[in-house]
N, C-alpha and C positions, 0 to 999 in steps of 0.2 A: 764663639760659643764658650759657656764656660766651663775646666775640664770637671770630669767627676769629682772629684774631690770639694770640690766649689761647690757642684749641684748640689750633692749631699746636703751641705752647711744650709745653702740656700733655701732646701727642700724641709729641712728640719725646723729652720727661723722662722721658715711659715707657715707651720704647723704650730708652733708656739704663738706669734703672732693670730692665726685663727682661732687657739683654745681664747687668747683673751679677748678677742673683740666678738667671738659668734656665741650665741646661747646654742647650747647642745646636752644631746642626752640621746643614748643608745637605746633605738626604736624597739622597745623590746616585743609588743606586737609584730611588727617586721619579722624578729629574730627568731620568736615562736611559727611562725608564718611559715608552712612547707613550701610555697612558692618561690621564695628566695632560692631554697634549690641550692646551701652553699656548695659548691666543691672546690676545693685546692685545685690550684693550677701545676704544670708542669714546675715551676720553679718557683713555686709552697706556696705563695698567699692566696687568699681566697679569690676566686675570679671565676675567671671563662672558660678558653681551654690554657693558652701563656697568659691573655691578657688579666692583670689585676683589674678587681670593680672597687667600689668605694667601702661595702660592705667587709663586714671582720668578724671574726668567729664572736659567738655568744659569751657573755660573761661566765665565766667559769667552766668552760663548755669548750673538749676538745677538737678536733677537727682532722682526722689521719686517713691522706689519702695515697693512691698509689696512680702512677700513669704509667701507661705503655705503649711509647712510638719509638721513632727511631729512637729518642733518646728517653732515658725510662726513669722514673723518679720515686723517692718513697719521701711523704711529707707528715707535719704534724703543725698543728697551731692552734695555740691557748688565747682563750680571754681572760687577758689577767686581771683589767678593769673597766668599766662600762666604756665603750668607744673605742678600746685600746688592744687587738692583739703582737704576739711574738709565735714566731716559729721557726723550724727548720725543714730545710731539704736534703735530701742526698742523690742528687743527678747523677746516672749513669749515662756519659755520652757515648754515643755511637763514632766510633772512629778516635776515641780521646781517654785518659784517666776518669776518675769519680773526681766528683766536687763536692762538699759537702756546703750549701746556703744556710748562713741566721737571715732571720728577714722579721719587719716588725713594721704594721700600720695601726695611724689615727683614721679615726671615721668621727666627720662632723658632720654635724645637722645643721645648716643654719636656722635660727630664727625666721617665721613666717616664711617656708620657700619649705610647703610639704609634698613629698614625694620627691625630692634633690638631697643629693648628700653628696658631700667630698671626701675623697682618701688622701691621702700622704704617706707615703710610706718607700723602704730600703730594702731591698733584695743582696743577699751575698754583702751582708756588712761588713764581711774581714777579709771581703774582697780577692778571694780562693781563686774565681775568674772574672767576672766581672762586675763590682759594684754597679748597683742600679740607684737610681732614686727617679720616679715618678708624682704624679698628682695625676688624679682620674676624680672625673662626676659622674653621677649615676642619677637616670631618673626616673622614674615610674609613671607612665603614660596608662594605667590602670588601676585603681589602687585596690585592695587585695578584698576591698569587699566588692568591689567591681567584678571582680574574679569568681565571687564567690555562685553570682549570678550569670556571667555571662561564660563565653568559652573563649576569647582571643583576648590576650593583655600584650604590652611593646613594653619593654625597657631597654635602654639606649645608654651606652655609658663611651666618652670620650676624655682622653688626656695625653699627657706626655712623659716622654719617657728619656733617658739615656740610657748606657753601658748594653745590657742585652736587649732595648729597644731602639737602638742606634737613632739615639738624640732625633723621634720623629715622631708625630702624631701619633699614638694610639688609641683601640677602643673598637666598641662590638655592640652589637644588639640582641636581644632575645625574646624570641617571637614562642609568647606563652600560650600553647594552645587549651589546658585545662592543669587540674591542679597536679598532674603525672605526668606532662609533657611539654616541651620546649622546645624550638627550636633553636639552635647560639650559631652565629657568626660571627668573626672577630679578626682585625688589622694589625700583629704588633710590630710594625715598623719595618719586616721583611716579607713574611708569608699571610696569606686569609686561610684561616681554619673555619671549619663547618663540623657542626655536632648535635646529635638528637641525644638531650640529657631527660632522665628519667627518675621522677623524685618518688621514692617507694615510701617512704615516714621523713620525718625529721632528723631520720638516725640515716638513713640507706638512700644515697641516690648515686645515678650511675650515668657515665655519655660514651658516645663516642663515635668516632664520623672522622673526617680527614685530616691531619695534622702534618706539615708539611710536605704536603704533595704525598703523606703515606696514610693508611688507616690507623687510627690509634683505639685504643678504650681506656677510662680511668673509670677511679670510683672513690668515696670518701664516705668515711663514716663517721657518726659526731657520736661523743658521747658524754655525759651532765658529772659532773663531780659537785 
């Protein structure tokens, strides 16, 4: 395996590598789209309840959320350019010091392959506990005017991870029952989290269901500059 330091490099080349070879452009229908449902993960980028999705906060549009399980988080992340956010965390662990994460994903679309999108991106860049770097796909098995009509939508998102997904599959599904309610399940390499998230607008959505074998609740809220 290669150590982190390596993934990094690797994980970053080919996100470079994918801006030149894929046509892309940040789904801004998506992004307007309450279904998306974004919320910050425990340890800041947008995702599930740990696990990251390929999706990233909205261009110019912040994203500040808070979690509360055993280990408790306050986050934030900007769209600084179409496809691109940055952010930070500040993990309070359970049994341990505070850590403060930068963390920063690409979101690509590829050409013809609609409803798929890939992430790239780095958790705890200065490497406080444990540098991360992943790739996650995310797909939409409804698409949002499917939704618009019906009541049940799938999305399914798989990838991998190292550092605090100890170099193993990740990834989760989220079983959409209308445009207020979800259900999320999710794998990051150690524990399955389970979570009823609940999207009140574009600005206010909320979950919270099991996270490491404890109850947890988070919430995030976006706001437009």
């Amino acid at each position: 395996m290669f150590g982190r330091k390596a993934t990094v490099g690797v994980a970053l080349a080919a996100g470079c590598m994918m801006f030149a070879v894929c046509a892309f452009a940040q789904d801004d229908a998506a992004d307007k789209d309450v279904l998306r449902g974004h919320m910050n993960t425990l340890y800041g980028p947008v995702g599930l309840i740990t696990v990251p999705t390929a999706y990233v906060t909205s261009t110019h549009n912040v994203d500040f959320g808070m979690d509360f399980a055993k280990d408790k988080s306050v986050s934030g992340n900007y769209g600084i350019v179409s496809g691109v956010d940055v952010g930070a965390a500040f993990i309070d662990r359970n049994g341990g010091s505070g850590r403060t994460f930068g963390n920063a994903k690409v979101n690509i679309i590829p050409a013809n392959f609609k409803g798929f999108e890939l992430g790239i991106g780095v958790i705890d860049v200065a490497d406080t506990w444990d540098r991360t770097s992943y790739a996650i796909a995310s797909a939409d098995f409804a698409t949002p005017e499917y939704l618009e009509k019906h009541v049940i939508g799938v999305r399914l998102h798989a990838g991998f991870g190292n550092g605090l997904f100890r170099e193993k599959l990740i990834g989760g599904a989220e079983l959409v029952l209308n445009k207020k309610f979800a259900v999320i399940g999710e794998y990051n390499g150690f524990d399955t989290n389970f979570a009823l998230r609940y999207v009140h607008d574009k600005s206010f959505r909320l979950q919270a269901g099991v996270q490491g074998h404890s109850l947890f609740a988070a919430t995030t809220y976006g706001l437009t500059f």
